[in-house]
N, C-alpha and C positions, 0 to 999 in steps of 0.2 A: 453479269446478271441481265443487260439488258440488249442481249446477242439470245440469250435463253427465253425472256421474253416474247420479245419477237419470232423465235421458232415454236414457241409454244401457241402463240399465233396463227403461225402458217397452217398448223397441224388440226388447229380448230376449225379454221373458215377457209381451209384450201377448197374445198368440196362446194363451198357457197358463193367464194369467187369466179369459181369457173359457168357457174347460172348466169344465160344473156342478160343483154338487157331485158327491161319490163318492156319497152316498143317492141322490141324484136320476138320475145314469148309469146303478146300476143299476135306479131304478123304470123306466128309459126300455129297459131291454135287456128285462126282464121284459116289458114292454107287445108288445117287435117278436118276443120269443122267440114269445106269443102268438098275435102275427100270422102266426110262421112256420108256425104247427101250420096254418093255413086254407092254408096254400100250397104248402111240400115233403110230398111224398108221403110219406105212416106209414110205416113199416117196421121190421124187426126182426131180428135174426140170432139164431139157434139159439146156448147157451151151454150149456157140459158144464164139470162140477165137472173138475178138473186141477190134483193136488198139494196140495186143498182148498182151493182158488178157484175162482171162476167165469171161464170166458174164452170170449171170441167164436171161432166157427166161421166162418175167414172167408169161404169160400164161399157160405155159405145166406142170404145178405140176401134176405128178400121182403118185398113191399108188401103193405098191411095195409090195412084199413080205415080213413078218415081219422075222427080224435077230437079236433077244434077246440074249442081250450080259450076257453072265454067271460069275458067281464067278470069276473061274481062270481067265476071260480075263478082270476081273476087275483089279487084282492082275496084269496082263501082261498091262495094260495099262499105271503105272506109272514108267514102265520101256520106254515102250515107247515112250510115252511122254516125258522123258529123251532126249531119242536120236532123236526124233523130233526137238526139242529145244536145241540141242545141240552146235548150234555156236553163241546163244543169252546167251546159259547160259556159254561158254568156255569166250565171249567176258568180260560180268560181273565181272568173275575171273579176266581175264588181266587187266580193268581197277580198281578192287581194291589193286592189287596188285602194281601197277605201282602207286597208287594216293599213297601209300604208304612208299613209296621212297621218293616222293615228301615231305611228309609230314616231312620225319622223319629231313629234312635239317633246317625246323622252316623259309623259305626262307621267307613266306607267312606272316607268326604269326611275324616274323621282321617286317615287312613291316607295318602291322598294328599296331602295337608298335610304330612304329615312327612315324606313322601319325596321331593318337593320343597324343603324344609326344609332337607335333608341334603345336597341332591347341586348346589345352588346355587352357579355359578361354580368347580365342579371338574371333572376330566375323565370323572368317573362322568354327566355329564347326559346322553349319549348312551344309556347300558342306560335311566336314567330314562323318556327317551321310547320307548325299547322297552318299560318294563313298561307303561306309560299305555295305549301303544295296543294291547297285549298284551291288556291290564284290559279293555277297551272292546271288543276282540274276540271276548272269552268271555262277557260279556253279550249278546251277540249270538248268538256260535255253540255258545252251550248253553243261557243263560235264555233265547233268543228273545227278549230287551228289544230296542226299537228306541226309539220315544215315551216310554218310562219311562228310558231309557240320558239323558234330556235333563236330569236332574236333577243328572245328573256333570259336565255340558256347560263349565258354565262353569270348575269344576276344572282341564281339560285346556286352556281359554284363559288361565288365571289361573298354568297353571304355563309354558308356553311363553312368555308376556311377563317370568316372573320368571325363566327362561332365557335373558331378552335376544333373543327371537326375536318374531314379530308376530301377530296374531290366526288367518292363515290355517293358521299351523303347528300351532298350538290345533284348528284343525278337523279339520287331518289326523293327532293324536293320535287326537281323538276320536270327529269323524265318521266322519274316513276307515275310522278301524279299526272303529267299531260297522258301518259299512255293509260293511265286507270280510267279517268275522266273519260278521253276519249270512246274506251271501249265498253265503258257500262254507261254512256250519255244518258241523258233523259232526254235531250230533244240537239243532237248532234244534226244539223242538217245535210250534211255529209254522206250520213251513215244512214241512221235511223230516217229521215226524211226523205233520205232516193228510196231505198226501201221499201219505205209504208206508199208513195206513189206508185211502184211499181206492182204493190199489191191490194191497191186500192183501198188503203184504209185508211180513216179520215186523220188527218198529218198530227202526227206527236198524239193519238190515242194510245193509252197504255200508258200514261206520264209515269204517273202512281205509282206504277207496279215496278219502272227503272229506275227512277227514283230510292225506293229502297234500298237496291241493287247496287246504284250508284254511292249513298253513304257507306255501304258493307264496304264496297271495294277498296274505297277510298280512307275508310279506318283501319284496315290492314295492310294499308300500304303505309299508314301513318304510323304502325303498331312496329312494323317491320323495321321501318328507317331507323323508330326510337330504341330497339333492340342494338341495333349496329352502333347508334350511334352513343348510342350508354356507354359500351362497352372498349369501344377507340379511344374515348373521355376516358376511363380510367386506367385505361394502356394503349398509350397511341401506338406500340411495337405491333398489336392486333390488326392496323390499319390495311388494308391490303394493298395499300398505297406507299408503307413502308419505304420501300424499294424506288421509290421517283420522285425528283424535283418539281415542287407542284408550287412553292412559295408563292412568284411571281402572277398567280393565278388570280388573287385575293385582291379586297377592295382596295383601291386606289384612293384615297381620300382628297388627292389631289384633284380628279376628275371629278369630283362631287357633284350633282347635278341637284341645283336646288328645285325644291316645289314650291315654286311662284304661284302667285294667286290666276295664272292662266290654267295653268297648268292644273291647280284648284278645279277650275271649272271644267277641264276639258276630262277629269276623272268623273266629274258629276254629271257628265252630257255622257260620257262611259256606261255608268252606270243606269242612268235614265234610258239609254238607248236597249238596257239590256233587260230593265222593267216592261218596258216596253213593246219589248220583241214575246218576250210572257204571256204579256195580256194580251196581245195580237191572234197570235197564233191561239190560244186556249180560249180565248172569246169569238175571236172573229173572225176562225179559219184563216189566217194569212198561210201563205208558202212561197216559195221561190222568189217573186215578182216584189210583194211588198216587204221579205224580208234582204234584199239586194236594195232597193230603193230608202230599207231603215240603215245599213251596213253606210252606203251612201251617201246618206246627209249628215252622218255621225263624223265623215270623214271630212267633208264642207266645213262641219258647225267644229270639228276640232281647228282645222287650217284657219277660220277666219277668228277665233278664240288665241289662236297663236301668232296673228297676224300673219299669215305667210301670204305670203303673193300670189296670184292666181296661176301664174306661170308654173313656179314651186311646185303650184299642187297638183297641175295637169303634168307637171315631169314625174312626180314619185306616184301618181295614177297609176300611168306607164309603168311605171318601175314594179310596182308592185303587183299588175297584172298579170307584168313578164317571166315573174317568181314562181309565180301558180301556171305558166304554161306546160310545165311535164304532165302535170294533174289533169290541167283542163284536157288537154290532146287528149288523155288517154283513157278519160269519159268517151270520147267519142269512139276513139280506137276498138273499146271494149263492147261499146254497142255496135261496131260491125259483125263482130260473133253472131248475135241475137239476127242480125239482118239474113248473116248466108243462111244460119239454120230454120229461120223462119220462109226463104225465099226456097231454099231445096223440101220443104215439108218433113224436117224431120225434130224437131222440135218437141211436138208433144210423143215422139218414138220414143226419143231419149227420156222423157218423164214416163213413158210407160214401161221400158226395160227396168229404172231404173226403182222404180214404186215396187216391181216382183219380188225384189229377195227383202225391202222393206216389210211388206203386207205381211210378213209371218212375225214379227216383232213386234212388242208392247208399241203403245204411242210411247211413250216415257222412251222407251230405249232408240225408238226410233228419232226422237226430237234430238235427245244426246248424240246420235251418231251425226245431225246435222254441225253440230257443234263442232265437231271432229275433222269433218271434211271440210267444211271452213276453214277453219286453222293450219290446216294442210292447203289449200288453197292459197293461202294466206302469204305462205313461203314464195310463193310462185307471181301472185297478182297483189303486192303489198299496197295497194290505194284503194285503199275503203268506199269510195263513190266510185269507181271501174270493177273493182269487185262485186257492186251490188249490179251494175249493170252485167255484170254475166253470169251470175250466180242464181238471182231472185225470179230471173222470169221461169226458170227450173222450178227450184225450191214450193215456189207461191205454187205451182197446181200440181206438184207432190203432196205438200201437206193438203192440200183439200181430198186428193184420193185418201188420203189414211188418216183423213178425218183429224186433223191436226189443225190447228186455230194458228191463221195465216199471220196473228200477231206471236206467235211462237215460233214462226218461220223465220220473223226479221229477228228475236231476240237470240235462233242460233245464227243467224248469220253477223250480227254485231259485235255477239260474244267469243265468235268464231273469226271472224278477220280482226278486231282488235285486241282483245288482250294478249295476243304473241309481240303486237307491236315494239313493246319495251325488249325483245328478245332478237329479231329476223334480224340477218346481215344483209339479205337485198333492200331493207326501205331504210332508203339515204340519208333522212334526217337522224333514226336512231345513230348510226353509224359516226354521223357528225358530230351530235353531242358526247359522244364515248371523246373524241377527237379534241371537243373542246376542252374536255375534261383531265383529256392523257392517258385516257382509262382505256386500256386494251379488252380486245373481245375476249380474252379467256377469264381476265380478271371479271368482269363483267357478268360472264356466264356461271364464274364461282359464286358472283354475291345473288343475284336475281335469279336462279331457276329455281329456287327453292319457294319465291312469291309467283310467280306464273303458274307451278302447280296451284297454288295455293287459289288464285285466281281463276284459274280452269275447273277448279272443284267448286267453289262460287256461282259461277258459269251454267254449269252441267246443270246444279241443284235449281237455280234460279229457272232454267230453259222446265226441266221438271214439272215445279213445283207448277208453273203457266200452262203445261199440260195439263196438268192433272185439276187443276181449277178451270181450266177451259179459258184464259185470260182472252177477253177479245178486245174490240166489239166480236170479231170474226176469224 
């Protein structure tokens, strides 16, 4: 059975395995963006300040003078693109450095020990798996954690076995909900906050309206699980797990990690830090600077809450910055795209070839197809902050040609590189947590494709519905 497994396997993700690396995709788009500057004609559109932004005039497209970008400036562009994105990719550093602190005090991993603990074999385990995937949702749809969210991972498989349920219902606490979280955020700074900067719109506008978006997603993921997981409970032979040794998986009582009154506190300096980050940003305009600097002293005030030692804390800094370095690099990486096609002039070419066979379609259908092409992208550029840097600077003066509200621009490209999350074999964390779990990608793709549709139609409708109400400011 499990020689069949395994080939059933192969047969799945043979085709996804053999996709480069993410470094190497983008050295290879860089090289063709290159190429493209000796081919699509220069050009450029006229842009007038409007409400203190800049926007295209979409009439005035002329052709320019062509300025093919050579060798060495391909070579100079990922230096550049470095320090282009340099306080997106410094910010990245601070908060995994800082989530690292937090981590190491186990404040977190207590807490769900004991709530688990408690609700064991009674009829409260139902709310349980709602706070779980609750938990794992707002690491998403506010820290922006996805790859750091994996540190929990095995918590949310370790309490579903000791609910008497089987590893895949562990993913759909965890996964499911850090991937819903993550892709329908309300204010993911990741995602939604490279974005709305790249399109000038004032940070986390449109709370509201994701908001919604974000409950919908996230009670049909909860709708979903409780289906599967009803139905295991009264025939575990259903489980699709049937077939694998998972026992050893389950909570360890022996390891118990108690919730000390530090530990107490360093949940309520948690939470405080996340009220916090709320009323910053929605009152007092913070972004990147002050919320790395709140990410920060959250990590200070847990270590010296837990007395760690200074030393301690400046090693799991490091440690934790070290984590987030494939991310941060490849922030920058993705902003050397943006460099070559803005130094060859063909940047606004590209948003005007590709605005022509749009311009004959509804906005409504045209907003949906951004959605599409995201998600398709998605496959290729799995990090959410490198995908907005080379997706948005397109996108943002697309929609303003077809008259498309630039806050519908970031809701397809949000709903478009995350919600497959839970799904793509190239982005490594999902991949992990299957790993953690024992849960094979075909298994996997048998239980979840049926909530991804379900979620892409969510998606599409929500992208929609921001059209057709004109959601803005802009």
């Amino acid at each position: 059975m499990a020689s069949k497994e395994v080939a059933g396997k192969d047969r799945v993700t043979r085709l996804f395995e053999k996709i480069p690396h993410t470094y190497v995709l983008l050295f290879f788009i860089i090289i063709v963006a290159a190429i493209m500057t000796y081919i699509i004609p220069a050009g450029t559109y006229d842009r007038v300040e409007q409400d203190g932004r800049m926007v295209i005039v979409p009439e005035t497209f002329t052709t320019v003078e062509q300025t093919p970008v050579g060798l060495f400036d391909v070579l100079k562009s990922f230096q550049l693109g470095m320090i282009g994105a340099s306080g997106i990719v410094f910010f990245v550093f601070m908060i995994g450095g800082s989530v690292q602190i937090l981590r190491e005090t186990k404040a977190i991993d207590a807490f769900l020990m004991r709530t688990v603990t408690k609700a064991k074999g009674k009829a409260s385990e139902k709310y349980v798996m709602i706070i779980i995937t609750v938990f794992f949702a707002l690491l998403g749809g506010v820290m922006g954690l996805y790859e750091e969210a994996l540190a929990f991972m095995p918590f949310a498989i370790m309490i579903a076995l000791s609910l008497g349920y089987d590893p895949i219902v562990g993913l759909s606490l965890g996964l499911l909900g850090l991937a819903g979280g993550f892709a329908a955020a309300p204010m993911n700074p990741f995602t939604v906050g490279i974005a709305q900067s790249i399109a000038e719109l004032p940070l986390y506008s449109g709370f509201w309206y994701r908001l919604i978006f974000f409950v919908i997603v996230i009670a049909t993921t909860l709708m979903y699980t409780f289906r599967y997981a009803k139905k295991i409970k009264a025939d575990p032979s259903a489980s699709l797990m049937s077939d694998v040794d998972y026992k050893d998986l389950g909570l360890n009582t022996d390891e118990e990690i108690a919730l000390t009154t530090s530990r107490k506190l360093i949940l309520l300096a948690f939470v405080a830090a996340i009220i916090t980050l709320l009323v910053g940003v929605m009152q007092y305009g913070w972004y990147i600077n002050e919320m790395g600097a709140l990410f920060f002293g959250l990590g200070i005030v847990s270590g010296i809450i837990y007395r760690m030692k200074l030393n301690k804390m400046g090693e799991l800094f490091v440690e934790g910055a070290k984590s987030l370095l494939y991310g941060a690099l490849l922030i920058g990486i993705a902003r050397g795209i943006m460099v070559v096609l803005e130094n060859g002039q063909i940047l606004d070419s590209v948003v005007y070839y590709l605005v022509q066979p749009l311009a004959y379609l509804p906005r409504v259908l045209s907003a949906a197809l951004m959605v599409i092409i995201q998600t398709f992208i998605n496959f290729f550029i799995p990090s959410g902050s490198g995908q907005a840097m080379v997706t948005m600077p397109i996108m943002v003066p697309v929609s303003d040609i077809l008259e498309i509200p630039r806050q519908v621009a970031v809701l397809a490209f949000q709903y478009g590189d995350g919600l497959s999350n839970m799904f793509i074999p190239t982005l490594g964390a999902t991949m992990a947590a299957l790993g953690m779990a024992r849960v094979s990608y075909g298994k996997w793709i048998s239980y979840a494709w049926k909530l991804l549709v379900i979620h892409l139609i969510i998606g599409l409708f929500a992208v929609a519905v921001a059209t057709v109400i004109n959601l803005g400011p802009f």
